[in-house]
KOLTIKE-124258 format. One record per residue (C-alpha): x, z, y; residue number from 1. Coordinates in Angstrom, 3 decimals. Each point is the difference from the previous one (the first is absolute). Example, Ala and Ser with C-alpha at 12.3 -4.5 7.8 and 13.67 -1.06 7.14 Angstrom:
# residues 2
NODE:12.300:7.800:-4.500:1 .
NODE:1.370:-0.660:3.440:2 .
# end
This chain:
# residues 290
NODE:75.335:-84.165:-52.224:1 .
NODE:-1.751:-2.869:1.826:2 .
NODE:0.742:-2.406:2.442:3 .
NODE:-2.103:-1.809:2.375:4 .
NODE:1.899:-3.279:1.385:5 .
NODE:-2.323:-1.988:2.133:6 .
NODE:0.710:-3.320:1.429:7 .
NODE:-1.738:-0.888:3.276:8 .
NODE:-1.669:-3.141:-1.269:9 .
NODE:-2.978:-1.777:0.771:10 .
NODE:-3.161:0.492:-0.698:11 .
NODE:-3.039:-1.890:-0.872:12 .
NODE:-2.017:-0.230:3.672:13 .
NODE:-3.302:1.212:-2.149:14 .
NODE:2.075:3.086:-0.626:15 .
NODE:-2.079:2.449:2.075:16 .
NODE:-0.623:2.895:-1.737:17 .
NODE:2.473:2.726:-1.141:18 .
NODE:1.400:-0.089:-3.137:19 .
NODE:0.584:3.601:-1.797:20 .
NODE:2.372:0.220:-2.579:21 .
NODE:-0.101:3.041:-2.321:22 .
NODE:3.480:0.287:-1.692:23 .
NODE:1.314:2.457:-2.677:24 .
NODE:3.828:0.208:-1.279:25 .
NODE:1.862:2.174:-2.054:26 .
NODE:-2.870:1.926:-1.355:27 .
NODE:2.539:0.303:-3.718:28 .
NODE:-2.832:1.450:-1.799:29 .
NODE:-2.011:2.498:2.248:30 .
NODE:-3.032:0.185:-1.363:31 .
NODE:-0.679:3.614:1.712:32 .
NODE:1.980:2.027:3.209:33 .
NODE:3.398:-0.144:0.137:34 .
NODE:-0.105:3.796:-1.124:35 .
NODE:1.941:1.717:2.387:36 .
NODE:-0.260:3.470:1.002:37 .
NODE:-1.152:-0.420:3.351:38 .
NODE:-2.584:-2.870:1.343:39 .
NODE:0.262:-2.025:-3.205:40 .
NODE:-1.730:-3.408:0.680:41 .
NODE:-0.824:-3.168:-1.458:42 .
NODE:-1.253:-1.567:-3.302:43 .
NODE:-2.908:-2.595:-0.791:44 .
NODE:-3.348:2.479:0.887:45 .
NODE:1.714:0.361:3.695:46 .
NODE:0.568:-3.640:0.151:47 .
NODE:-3.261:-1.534:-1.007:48 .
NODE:-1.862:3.003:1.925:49 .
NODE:2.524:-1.245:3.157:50 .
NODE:-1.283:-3.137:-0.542:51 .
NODE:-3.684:0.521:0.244:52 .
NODE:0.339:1.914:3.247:53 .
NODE:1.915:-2.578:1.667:54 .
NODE:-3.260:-2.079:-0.496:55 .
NODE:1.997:-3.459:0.630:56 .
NODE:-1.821:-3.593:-0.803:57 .
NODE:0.723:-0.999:-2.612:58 .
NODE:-0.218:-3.973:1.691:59 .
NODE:3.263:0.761:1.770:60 .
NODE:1.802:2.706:-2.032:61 .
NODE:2.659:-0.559:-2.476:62 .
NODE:1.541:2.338:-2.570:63 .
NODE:3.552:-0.687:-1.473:64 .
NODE:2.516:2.219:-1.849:65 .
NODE:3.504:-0.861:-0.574:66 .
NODE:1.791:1.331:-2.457:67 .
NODE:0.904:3.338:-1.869:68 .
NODE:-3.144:0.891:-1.091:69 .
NODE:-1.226:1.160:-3.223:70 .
NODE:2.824:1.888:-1.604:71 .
NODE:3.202:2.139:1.329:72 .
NODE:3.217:-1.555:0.272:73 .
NODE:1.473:3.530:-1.704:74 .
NODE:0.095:-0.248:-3.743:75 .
NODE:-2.431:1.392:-2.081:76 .
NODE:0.091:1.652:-3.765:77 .
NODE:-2.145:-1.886:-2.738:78 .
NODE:-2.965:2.706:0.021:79 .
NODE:-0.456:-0.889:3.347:80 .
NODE:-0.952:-3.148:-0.317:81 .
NODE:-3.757:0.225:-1.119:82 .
NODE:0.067:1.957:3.559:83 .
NODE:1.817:-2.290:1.800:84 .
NODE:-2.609:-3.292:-1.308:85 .
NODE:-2.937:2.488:1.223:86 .
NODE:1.569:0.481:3.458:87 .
NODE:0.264:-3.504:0.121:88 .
NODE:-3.135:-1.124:-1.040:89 .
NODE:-1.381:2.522:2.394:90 .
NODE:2.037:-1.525:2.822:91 .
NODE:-1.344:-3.439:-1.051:92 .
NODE:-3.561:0.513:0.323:93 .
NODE:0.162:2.229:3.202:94 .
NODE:1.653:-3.458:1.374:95 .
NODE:-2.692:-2.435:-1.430:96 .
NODE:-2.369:2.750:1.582:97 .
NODE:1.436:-0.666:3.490:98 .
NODE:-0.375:-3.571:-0.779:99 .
NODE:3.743:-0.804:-0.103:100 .
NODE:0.420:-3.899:1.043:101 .
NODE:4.066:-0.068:-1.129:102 .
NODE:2.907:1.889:-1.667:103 .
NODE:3.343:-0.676:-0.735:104 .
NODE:1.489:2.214:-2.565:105 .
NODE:3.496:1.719:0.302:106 .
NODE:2.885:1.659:-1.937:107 .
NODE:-1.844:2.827:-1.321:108 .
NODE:-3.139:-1.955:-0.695:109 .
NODE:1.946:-2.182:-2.568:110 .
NODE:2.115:3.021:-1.094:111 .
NODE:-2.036:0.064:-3.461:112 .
NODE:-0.066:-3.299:-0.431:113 .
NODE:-2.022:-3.381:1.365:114 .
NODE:-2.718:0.499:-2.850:115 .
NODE:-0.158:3.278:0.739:116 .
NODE:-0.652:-0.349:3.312:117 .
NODE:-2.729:-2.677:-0.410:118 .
NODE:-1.840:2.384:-2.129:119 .
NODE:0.184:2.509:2.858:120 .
NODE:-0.709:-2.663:2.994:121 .
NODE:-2.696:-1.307:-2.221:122 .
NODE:-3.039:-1.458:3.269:123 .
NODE:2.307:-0.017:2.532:124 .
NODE:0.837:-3.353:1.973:125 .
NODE:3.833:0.017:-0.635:126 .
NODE:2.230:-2.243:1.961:127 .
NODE:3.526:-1.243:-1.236:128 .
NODE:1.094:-3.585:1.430:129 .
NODE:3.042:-0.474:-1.347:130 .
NODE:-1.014:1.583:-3.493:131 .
NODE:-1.035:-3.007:-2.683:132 .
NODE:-1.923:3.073:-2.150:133 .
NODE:-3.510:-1.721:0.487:134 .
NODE:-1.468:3.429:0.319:135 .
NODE:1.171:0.264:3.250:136 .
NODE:-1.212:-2.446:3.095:137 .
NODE:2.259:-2.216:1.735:138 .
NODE:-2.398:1.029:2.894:139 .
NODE:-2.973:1.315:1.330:140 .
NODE:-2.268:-1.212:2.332:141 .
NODE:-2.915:1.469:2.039:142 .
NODE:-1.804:-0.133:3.065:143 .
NODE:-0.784:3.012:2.604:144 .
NODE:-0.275:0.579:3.559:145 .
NODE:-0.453:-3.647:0.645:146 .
NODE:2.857:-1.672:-1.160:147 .
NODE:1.618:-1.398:-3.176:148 .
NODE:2.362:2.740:-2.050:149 .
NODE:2.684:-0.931:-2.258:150 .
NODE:1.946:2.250:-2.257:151 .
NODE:3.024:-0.140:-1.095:152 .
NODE:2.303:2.263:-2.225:153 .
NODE:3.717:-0.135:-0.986:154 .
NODE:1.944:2.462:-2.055:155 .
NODE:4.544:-0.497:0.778:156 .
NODE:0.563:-0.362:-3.800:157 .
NODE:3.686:2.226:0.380:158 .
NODE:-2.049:2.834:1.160:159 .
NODE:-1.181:0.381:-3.154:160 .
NODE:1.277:0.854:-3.550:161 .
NODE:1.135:-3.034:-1.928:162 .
NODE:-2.831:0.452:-2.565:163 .
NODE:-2.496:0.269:2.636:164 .
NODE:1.041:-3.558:1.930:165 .
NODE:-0.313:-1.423:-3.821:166 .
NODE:-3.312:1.122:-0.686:167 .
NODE:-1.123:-0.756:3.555:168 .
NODE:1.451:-3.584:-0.521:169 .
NODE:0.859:0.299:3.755:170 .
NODE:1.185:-2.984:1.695:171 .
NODE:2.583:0.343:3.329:172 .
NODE:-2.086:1.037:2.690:173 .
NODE:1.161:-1.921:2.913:174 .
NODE:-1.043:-3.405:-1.933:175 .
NODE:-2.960:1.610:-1.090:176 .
NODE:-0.930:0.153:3.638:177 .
NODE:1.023:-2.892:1.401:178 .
NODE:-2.262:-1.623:-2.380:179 .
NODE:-2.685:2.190:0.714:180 .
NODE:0.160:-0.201:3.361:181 .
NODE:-0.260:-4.385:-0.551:182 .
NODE:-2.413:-0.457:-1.862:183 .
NODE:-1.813:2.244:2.694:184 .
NODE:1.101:-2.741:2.666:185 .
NODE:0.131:0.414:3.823:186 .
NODE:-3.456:-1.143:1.005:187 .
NODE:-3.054:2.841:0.267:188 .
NODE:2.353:1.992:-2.141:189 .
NODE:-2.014:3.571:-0.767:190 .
NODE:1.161:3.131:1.182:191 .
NODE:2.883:0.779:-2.802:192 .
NODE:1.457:3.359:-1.316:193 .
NODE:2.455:0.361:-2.082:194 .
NODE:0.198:3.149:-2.377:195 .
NODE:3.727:0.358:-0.912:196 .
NODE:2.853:2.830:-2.300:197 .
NODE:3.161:-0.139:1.326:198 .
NODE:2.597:1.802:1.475:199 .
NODE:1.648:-0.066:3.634:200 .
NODE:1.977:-3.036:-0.293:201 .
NODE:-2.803:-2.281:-1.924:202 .
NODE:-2.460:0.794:2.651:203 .
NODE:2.484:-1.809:2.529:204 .
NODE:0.671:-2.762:-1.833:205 .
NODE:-4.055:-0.724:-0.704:206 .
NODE:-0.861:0.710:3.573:207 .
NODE:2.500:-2.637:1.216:208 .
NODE:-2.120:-2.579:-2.447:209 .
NODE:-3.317:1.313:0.662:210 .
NODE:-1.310:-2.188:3.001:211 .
NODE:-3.639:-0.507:-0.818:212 .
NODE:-0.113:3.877:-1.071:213 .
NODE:-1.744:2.137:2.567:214 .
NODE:0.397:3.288:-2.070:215 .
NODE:2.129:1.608:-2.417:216 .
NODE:-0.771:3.135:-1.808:217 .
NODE:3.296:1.012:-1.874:218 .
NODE:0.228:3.253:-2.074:219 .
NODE:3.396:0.698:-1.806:220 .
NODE:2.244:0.031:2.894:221 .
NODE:2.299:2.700:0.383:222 .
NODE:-0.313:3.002:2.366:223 .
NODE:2.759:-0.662:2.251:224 .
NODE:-1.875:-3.118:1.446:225 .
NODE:0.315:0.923:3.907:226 .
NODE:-3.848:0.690:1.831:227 .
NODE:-0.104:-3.518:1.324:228 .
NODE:2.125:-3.015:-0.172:229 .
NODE:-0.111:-3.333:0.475:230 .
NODE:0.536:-2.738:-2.804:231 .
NODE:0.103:-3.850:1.479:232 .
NODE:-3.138:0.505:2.073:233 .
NODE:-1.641:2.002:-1.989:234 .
NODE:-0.811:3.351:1.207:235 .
NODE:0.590:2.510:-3.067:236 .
NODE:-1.374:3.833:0.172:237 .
NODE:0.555:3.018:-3.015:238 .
NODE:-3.369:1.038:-0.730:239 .
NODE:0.471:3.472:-1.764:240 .
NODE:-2.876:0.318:-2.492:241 .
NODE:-0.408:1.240:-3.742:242 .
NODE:-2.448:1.490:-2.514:243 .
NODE:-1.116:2.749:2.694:244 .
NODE:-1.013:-1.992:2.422:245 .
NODE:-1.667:-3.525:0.796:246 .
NODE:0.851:-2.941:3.122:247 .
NODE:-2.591:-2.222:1.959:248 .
NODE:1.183:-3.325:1.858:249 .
NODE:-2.102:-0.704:2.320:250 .
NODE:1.023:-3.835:1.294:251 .
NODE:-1.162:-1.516:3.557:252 .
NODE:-0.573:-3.334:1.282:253 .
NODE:1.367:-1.048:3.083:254 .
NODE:-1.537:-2.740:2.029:255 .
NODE:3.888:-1.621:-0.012:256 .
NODE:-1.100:-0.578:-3.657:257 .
NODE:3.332:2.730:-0.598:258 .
NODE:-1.240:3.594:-1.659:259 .
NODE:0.766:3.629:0.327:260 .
NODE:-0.237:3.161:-2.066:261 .
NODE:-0.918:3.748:-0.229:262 .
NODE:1.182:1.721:-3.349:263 .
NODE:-1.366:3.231:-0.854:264 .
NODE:1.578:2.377:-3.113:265 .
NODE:-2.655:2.464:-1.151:266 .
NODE:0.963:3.158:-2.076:267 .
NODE:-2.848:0.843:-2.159:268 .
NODE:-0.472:3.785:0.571:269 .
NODE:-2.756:2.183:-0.975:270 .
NODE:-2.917:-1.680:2.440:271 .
NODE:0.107:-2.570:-2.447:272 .
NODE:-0.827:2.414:-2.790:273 .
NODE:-3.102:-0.843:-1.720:274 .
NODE:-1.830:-1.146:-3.430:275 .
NODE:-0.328:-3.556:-0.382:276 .
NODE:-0.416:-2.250:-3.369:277 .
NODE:3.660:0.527:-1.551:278 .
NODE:0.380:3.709:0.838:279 .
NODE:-1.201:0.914:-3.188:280 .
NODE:3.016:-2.121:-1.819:281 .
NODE:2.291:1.333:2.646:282 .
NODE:-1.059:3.871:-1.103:283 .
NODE:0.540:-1.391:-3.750:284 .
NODE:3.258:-1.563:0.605:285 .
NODE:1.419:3.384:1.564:286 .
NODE:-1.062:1.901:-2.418:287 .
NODE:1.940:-2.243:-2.762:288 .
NODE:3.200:0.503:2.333:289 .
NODE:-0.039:3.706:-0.629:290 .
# end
């Protein structure tokens, strides 16, 4: 599950163009469709072949995922796991492909372990602040669409297994951003996302501390979160999405130096069927499954 919390901050007056946002969530392993019996969709040949019809510049277009990615949360027998790595792997480079600029990983990323999961994540630009595993960034920065981009990532360490917040080395996350959010001071400070795991309850308590955040992307809350709600200013909205389907943000400047939105939720169906350069380990990978 994702959410999209947006605080109406301000924006840097050379801010003109539109900023496009390309988000995936909760993909937990879907390499191929979801399999069902009737309009199955999704998997990484519809998303990268999604991708190159949108035809978006790449100058102002940004492409984040947030957590829940590479493997099922379900449990999984011990032959499975040379398929599971494949899956993964697959997954991996079909991100790298779309020229992924951030990813925070989740539960069932780290369900396997946090070397395991490096091995699997192995080229993409992963973003933990409050981790102190040097493999991970404290942030990321770029620039597109005109305008300074920070990234930021934070993981709510009790929304993981105890083993996992040890490995991670995670630190508390509303610290973590406080800091984060200083050293990236008040003056001409770049337009700032922050990737984050949590539940219902963390996401309130971070929003109330995240002045100087204009978006957070949140995977890992529960279903029950209401359609819209607000939390201390900040506007929050559910954005349903998952391995069959794929969102795109597109952000607007307003000459009050303020900024609006239009999401969009895909679902990959069949007219994104089509050959591309990892079909061929796709068709591979299905076959090992059976």
């Amino acid at each position: 599950m994702l959410i999209l919390a947006i605080a109406f901050s301000t924006l840097m007056a050379s801010s003109s163009a539109d900023l496009k946002i390309i988000y995936t969530n909760d993909m937990e392993g879907s390499v191929s469709t979801c399999g069902c019996a009737t309009d199955p969709g999704g998997g990484s040949e519809r998303r990268i072949n999604w991708l190159k019809k949108q035809k978006l510049d790449p100058a102002s277009t940004i492409y984040i995922n947030s957590g829940n990615t590479l493997f099922t949360d379900l449990p999984s027998l011990e032959h499975e796991n040379k398929i599971e790595m494949t899956g993964a792997n697959i997954l991996s480079e079909s991100m790298r492909m779309m020229k992924i600029d951030a990813s925070l990983p989740g539960r069932s990323d780290l369900k396997k372990g946090v070397s395991v999961f490096h091995t699997a994540s192995k080229g993409l630009p992963l973003v933990i602040s409050n981790s102190d595993d040097l493999k991970f960034k404290k942030s990321l920065k770029i620039k597109r669409a005109g305008r300074d981009i920070v990234i930021l990532g934070l993981i709510q360490p009790e929304f993981l297994d105890q083993s996992m917040m040890l490995e991670l080395k995670l630190n508390d996350v509303e610290n973590t951003l406080k800091k984060e959010l200083k050293e990236l001071g008040t003056k001409n400070r770049p337009f700032t996302i922050l990737l984050l795991y949590s539940n219902e309850q963390g996401l309130k308590k971070i929003a109330k501390q995240a002045k100087g955040v204009d978006l957070i992307l949140s995977a890992g809350i529960q279903e029950e979160l209401p359609q819209a709600m607000d939390l201390g200013g900040v506007n929050v909205i559910r954005l349903l999405n998952g391995g069959d389907s794929i969102g795109l943000l597109t952000v607007k400047s307003k000459s009050s130096g303020k900024y609006t939105y239009e999401n969009k939720i895909v679902f990959l169906g069949p007219e994104y069927v089509g050959n591309n350069p990892i079909s061929a380990k796709i068709k591979k990978y299905e076959k090992m499954k059976k």
